[in-house]
VOFI-767611 format. One record per atom (N, C-alpha, C, CB): residue in one letter; x, y, z; residue number from 1. Coordinates in steps of 0.1 Angstrom, whole numbers, plus 2048, in hexadecimal, padded with zeros to 3 digits. Each point is the difference from the previous one (the first is absolute). Glycine has a CB too. Layout:
<recs>
REC   aa    px    py    pz     i
REC    A     X     Y     Z   NUM
...
</recs>
This chain:
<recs>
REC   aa    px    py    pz     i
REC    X   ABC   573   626     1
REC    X   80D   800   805     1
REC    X   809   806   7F5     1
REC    X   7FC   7EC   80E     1
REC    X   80E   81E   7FB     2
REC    X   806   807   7F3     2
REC    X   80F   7F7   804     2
REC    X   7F1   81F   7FB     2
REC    X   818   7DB   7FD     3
REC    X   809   7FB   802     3
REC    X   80C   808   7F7     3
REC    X   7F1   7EA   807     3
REC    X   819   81B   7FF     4
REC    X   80A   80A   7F6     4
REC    X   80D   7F5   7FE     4
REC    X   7F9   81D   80B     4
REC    X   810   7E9   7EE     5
REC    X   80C   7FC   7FD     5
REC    X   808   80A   7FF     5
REC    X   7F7   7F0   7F7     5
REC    X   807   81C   80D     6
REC    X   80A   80C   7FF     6
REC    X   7FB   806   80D     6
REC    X   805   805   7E4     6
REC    X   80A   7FD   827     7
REC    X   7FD   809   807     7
REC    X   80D   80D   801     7
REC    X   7F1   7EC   80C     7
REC    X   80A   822   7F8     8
REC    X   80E   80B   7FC     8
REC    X   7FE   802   80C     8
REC    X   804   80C   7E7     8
REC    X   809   7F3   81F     9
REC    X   801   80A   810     9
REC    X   808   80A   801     9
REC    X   7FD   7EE   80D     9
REC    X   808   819   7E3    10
REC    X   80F   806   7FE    10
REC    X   7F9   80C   80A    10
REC    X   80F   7F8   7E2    10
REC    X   7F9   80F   823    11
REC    X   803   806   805    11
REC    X   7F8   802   80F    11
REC    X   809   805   7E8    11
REC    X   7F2   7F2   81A    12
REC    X   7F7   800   80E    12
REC    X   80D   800   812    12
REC    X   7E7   7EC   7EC    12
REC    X   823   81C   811    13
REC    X   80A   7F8   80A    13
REC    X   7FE   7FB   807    13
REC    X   80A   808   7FF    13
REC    X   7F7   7E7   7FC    14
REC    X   7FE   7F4   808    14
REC    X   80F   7FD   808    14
REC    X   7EC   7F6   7ED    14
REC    X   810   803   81D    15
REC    X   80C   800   808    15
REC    X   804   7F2   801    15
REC    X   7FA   815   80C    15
REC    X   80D   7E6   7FA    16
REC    X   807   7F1   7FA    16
REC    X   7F8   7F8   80A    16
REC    X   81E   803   7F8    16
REC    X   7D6   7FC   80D    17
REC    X   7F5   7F7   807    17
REC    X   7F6   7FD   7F3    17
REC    X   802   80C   81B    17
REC    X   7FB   7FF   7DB    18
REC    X   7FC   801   7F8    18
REC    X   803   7F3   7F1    18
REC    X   800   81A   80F    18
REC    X   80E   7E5   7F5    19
REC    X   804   7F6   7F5    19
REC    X   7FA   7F1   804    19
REC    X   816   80E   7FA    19
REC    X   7EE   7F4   819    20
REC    X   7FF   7F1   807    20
REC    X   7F1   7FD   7FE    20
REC    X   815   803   813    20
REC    X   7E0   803   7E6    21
REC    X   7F5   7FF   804    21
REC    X   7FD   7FE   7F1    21
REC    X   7FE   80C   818    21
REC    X   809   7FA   7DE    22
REC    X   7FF   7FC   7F3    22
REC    X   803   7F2   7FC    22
REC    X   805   817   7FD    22
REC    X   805   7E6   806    23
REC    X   80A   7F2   804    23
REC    X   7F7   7F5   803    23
REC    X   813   80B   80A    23
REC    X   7E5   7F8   802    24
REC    X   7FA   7F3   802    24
REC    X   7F5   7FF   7F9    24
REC    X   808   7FE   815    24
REC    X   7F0   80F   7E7    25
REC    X   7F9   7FF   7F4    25
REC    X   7FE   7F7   7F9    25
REC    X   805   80E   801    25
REC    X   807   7F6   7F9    26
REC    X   807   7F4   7F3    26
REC    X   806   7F8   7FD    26
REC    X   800   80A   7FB    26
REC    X   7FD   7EF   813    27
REC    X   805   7F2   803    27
REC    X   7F3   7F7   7FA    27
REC    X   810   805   817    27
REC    X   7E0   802   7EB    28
REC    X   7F8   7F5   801    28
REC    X   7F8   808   7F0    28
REC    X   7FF   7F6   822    28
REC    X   805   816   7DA    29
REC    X   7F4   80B   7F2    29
REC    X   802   7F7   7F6    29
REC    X   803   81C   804    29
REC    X   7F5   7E3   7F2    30
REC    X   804   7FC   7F5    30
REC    X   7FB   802   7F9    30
REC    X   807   7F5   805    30
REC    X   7F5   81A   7FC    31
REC    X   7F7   80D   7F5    31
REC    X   808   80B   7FE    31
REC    X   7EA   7FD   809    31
REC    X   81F   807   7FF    32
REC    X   808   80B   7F9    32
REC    X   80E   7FF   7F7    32
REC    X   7F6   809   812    32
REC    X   80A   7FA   7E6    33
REC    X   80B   802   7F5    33
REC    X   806   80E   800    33
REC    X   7F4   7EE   7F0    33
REC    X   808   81A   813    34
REC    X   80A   80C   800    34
REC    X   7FE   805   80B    34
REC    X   800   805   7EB    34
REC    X   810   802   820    35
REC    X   7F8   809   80B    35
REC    X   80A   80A   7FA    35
REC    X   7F4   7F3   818    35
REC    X   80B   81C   7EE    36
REC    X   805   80D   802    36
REC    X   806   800   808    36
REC    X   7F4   809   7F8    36
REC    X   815   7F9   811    37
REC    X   801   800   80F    37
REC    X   80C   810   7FB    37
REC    X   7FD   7DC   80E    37
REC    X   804   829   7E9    38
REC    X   80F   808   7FF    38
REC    X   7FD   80F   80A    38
REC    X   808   7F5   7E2    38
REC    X   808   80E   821    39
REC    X   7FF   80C   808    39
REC    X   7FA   801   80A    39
REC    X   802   807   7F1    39
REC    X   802   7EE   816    40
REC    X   7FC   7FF   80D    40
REC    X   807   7FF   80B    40
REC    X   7F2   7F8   7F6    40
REC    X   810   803   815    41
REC    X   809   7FC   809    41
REC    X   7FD   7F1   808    41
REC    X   804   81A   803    41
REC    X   7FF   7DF   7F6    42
REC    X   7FF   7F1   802    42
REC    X   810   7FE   802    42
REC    X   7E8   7F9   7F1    42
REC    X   81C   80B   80F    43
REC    X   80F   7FC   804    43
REC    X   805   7F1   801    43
REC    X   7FD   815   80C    43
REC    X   811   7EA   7FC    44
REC    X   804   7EF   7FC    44
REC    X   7F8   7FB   809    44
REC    X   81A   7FE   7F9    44
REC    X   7DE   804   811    45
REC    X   7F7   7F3   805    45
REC    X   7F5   801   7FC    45
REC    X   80A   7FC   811    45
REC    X   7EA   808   7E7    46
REC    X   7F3   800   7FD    46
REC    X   809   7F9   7ED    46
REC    X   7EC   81B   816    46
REC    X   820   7E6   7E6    47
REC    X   802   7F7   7F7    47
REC    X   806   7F5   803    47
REC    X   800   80F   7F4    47
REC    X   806   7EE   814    48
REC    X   804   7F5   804    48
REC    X   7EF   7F7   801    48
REC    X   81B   80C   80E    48
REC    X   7DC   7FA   7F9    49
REC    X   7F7   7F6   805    49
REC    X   7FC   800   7F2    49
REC    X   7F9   802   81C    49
REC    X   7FF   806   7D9    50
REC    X   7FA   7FE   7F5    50
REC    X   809   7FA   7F7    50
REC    X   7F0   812   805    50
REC    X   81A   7E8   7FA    51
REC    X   804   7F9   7FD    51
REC    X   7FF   7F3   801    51
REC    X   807   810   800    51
REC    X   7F7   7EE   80F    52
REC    X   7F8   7F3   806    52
REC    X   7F2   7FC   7F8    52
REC    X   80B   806   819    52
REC    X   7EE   803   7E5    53
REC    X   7F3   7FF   7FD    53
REC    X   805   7FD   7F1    53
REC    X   7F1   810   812    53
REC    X   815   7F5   7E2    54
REC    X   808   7FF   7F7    54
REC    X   803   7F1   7F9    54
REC    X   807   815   80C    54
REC    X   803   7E6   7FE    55
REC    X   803   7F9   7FE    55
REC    X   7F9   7F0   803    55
REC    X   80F   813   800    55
REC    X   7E2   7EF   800    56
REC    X   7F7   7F8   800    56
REC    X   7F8   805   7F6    56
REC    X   802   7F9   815    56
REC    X   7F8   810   7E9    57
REC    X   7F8   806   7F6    57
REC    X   805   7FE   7F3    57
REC    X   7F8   810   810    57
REC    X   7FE   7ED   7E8    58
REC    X   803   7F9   7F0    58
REC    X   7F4   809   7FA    58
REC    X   80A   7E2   803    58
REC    X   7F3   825   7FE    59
REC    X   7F4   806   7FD    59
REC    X   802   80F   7F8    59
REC    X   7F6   7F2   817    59
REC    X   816   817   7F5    60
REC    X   804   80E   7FA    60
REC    X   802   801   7F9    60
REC    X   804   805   808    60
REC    X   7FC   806   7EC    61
REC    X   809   7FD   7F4    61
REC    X   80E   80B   7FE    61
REC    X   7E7   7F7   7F4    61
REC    X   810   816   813    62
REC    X   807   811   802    62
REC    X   7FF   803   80E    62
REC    X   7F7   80B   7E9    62
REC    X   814   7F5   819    63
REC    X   801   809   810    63
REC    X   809   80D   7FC    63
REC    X   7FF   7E8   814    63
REC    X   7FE   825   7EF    64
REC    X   807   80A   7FF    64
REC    X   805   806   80D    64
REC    X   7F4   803   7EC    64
REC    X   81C   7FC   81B    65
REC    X   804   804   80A    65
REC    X   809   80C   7FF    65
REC    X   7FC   7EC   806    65
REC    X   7FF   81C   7F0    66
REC    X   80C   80A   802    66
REC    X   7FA   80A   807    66
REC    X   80D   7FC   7EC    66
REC    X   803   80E   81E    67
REC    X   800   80A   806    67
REC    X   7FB   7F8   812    67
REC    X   7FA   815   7E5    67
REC    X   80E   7E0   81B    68
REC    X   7F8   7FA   810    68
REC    X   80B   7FD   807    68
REC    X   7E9   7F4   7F8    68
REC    X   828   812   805    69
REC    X   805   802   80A    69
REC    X   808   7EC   800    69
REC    X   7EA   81A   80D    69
REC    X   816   7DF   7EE    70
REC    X   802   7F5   805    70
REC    X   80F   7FB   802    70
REC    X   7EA   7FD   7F6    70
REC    X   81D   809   804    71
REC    X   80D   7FD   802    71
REC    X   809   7F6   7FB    71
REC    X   7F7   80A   810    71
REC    X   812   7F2   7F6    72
REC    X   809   7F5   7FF    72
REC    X   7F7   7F1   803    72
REC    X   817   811   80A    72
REC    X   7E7   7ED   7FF    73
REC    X   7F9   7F8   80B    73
REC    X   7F1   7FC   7F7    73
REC    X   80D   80F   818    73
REC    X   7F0   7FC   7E4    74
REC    X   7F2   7FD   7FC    74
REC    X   7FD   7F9   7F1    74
REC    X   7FA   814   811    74
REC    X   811   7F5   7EB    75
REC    X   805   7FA   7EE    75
REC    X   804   7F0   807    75
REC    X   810   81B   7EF    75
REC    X   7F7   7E2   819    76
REC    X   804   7F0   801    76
REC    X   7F4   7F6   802    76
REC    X   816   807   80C    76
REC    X   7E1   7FD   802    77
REC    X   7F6   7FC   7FE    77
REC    X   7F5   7FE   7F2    77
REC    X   809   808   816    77
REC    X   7F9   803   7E1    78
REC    X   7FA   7FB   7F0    78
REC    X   800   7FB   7FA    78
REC    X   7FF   808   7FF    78
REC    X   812   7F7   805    79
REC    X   809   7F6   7F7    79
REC    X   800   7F2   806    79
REC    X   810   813   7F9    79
REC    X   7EB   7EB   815    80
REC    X   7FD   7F1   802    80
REC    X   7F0   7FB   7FE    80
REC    X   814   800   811    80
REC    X   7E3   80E   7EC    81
REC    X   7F1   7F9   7F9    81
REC    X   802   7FE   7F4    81
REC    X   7F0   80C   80C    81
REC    X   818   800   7EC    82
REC    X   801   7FA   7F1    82
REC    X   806   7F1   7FE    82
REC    X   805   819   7F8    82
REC    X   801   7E2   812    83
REC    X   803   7EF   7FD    83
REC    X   7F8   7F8   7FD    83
REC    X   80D   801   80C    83
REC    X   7E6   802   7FB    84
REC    X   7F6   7F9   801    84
REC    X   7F0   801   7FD    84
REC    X   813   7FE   80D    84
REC    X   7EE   80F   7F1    85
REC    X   7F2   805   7F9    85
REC    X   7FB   7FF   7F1    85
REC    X   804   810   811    85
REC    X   7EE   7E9   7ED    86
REC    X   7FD   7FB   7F5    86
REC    X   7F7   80C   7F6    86
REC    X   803   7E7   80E    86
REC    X   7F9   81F   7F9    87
REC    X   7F7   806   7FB    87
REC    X   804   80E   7FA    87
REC    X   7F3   7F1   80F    87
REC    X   817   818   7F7    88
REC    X   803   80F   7FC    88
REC    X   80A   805   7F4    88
REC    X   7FB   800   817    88
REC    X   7FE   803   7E0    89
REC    X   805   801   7F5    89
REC    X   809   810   800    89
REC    X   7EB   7EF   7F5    89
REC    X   80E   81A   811    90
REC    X   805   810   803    90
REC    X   802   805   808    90
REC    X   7FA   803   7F7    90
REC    X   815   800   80E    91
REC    X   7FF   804   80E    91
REC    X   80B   80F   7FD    91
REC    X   7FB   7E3   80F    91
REC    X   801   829   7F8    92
REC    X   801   80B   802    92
REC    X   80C   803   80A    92
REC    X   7E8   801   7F8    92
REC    X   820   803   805    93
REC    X   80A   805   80B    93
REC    X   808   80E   807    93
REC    X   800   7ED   7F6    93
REC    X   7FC   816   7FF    94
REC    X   809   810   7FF    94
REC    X   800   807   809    94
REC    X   7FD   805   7EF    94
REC    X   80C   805   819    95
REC    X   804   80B   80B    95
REC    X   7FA   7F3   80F    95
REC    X   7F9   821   7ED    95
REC    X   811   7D5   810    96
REC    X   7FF   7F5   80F    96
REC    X   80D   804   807    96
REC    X   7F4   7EA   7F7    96
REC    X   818   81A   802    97
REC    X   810   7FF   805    97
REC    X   801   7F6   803    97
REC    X   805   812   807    97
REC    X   7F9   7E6   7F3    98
REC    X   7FD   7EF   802    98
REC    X   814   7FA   7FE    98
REC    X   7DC   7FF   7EF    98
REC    X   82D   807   810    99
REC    X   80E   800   7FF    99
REC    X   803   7F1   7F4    99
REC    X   804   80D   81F    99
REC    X   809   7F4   7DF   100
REC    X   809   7F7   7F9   100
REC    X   7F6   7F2   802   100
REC    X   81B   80C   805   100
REC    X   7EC   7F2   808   101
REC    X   7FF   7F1   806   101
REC    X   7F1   7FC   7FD   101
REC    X   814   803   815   101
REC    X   7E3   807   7EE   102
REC    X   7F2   7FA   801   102
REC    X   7FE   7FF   7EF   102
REC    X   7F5   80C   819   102
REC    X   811   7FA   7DD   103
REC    X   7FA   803   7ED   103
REC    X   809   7F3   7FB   103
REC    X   7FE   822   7FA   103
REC    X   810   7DA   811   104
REC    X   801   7F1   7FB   104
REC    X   7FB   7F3   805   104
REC    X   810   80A   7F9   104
REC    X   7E9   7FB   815   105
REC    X   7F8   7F1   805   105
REC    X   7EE   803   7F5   105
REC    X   810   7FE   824   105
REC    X   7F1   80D   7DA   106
REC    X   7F1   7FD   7F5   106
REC    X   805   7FB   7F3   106
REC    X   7F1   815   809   106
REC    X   81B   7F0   7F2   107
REC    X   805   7FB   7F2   107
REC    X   7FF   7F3   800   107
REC    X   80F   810   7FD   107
REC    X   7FA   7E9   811   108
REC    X   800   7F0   801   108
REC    X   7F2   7F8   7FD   108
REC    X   814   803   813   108
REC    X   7E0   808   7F8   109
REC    X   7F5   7F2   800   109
REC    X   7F9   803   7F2   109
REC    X   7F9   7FC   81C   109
REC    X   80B   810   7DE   110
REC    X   7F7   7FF   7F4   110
REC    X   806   7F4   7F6   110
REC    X   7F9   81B   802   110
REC    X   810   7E3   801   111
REC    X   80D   7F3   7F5   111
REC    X   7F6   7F2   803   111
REC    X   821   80A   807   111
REC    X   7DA   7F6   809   112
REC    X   7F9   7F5   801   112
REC    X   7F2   7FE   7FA   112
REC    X   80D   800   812   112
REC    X   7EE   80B   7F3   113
REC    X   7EE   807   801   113
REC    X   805   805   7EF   113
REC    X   7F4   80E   821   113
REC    X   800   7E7   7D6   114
REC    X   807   80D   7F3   114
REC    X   7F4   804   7FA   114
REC    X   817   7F5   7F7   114
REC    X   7D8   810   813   115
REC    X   7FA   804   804   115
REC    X   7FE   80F   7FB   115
REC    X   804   7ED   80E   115
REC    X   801   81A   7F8   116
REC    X   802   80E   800   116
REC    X   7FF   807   7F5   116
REC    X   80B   7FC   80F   116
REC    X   7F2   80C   7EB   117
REC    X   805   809   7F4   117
REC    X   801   80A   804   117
REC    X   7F9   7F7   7F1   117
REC    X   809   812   81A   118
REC    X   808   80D   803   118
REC    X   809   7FE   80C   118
REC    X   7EE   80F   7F7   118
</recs>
């Protein structure tokens, strides 16, 4: 049995069913610590749902989301897993247009979650 802990999907353009399937994933994995997901199109609902998966999973450590389009909406949704997620030390964001409102609802949960180091 080969059991991994790193999966890279960067540039596979995954589409936001792709996240919802990642999500539930990682509600129940508790072998992966790093995924790739960047430069994709997971947009705000394939993050919205892998956030769900997220915010149960204590396991990840690196998730890389940049270039996936997420927006306002999807930055908020991060910013209500970072409240609550135990496990993710690194998380990737760059080229989301993720706006103001969403870089101070992530600012807030990282004040809570003090988790994070990027």
């Amino acid at each position: 049995i080969i059991i991994t802990e790193y999966l890279d999907f960067s540039d596979f353009l995954l589409r936001a069913n792709a996240g919802r399937i990642i999500g539930e994933v990682l509600k129940t994995n508790r072998t992966f610590k790093k995924i790739e997901l960047q430069y994709n199109r997971i947009k705000v609902e394939g993050a919205e749902a892998l956030c769900e998966g997220l915010k149960i999973n204590e396991t990840l450590e690196n998730l890389n989301l940049e270039g996936n389009n997420l927006r306002e909406n999807g930055g908020r949704a991060i910013g209500e897993m970072l409240k609550v997620n135990k496990g993710l030390l690194v998380l990737s964001l760059n080229y989301n247009q993720l706006g103001n409102g969403s870089a101070t609802h992530i600012a807030e949960a990282l004040k809570v979650n003090k988790n994070s180091q990027n």
